[in-house]
C-alpha positions in Angstrom: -8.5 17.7 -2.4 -11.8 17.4 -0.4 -9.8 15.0 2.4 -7.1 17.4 2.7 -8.7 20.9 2.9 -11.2 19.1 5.9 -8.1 18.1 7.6 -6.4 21.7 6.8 -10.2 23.6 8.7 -10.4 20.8 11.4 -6.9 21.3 12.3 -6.6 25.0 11.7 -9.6 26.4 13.5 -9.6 24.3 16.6 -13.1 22.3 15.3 -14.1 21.8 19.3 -14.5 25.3 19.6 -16.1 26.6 16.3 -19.8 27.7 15.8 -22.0 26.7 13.1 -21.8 30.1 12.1 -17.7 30.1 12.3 -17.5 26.9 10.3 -20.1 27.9 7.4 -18.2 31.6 7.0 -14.7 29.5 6.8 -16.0 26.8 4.1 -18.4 29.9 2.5 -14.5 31.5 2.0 -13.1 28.4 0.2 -16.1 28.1 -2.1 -15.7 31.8 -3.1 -11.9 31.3 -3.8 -13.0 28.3 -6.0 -11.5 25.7 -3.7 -14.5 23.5 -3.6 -18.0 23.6 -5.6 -21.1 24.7 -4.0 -22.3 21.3 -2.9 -19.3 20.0 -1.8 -19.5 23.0 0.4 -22.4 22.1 1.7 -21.4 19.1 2.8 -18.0 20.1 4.2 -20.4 22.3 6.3 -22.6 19.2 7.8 -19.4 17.0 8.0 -17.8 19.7 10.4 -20.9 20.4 12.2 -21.1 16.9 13.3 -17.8 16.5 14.0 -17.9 19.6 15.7 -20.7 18.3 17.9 -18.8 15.0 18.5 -16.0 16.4 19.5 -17.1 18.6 21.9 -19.6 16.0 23.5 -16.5 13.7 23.5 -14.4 16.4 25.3 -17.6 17.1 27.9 -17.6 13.1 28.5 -13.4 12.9 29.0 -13.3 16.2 31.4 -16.7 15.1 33.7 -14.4 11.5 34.0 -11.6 13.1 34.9 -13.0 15.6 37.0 -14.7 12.6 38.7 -11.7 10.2 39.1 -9.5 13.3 40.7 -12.4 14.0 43.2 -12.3 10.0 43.9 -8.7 10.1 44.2 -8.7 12.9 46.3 -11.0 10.9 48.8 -13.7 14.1 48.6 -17.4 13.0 48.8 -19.5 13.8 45.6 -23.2 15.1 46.1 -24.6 11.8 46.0 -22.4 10.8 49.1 -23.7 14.0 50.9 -27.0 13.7 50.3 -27.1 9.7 51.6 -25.3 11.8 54.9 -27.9 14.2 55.2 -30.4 11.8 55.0 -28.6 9.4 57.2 -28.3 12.4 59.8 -32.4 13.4 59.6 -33.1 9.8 60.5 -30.4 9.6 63.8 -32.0 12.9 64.7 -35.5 11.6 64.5 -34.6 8.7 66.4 -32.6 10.5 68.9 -36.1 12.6 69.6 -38.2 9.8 70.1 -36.1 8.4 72.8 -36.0 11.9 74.6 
């Protein structure tokens, strides 16, 4: 019963997106309708609020490498490339001065 009333919240509220607060007013709901005893409550609670975190440091980690393999793709420079241009172009210009 425990298994499937995760799978029924997880699914059902779009876990990646829920708050703590969202999550412990949802399980708080099924304790009151008798669903699931206080302490199993409480941990249905900490189960989806890791999960929760998982899931949405997961999804951060899948969008940053996609983001990063269009922009590769794409052939446009990232910051990192700029920056070793800037610094690339400070030391011509330097150089360029001294010869003058």
């Amino acid at each position: 019963m425990l298994d499937f009333l995760k799978r029924m919240v997880w699914i059902g509220a779009g876990l990646a997106v829920l708050t703590k607060e969202k999550i412990e007013e949802t399980v708080h709901e099924i304790v009151k309708k008798g669903h699931l005893s206080e302490q199993e409550g409480k941990e249905l609670i900490n189960d989806l609020i890791e999960k929760s975190k998982k899931v949405k440091k997961d999804l951060g980690e899948k969008v940053e490498t996609t983001v990063r393999e269009t922009l590769q793709r794409l052939n446009i420079p990232t910051r990192k490339d700029l920056e070793e241009i800037k610094a690339r172009l400070e030391r011509l210009e330097k150089a360029a001065e001294k010869k003058e």
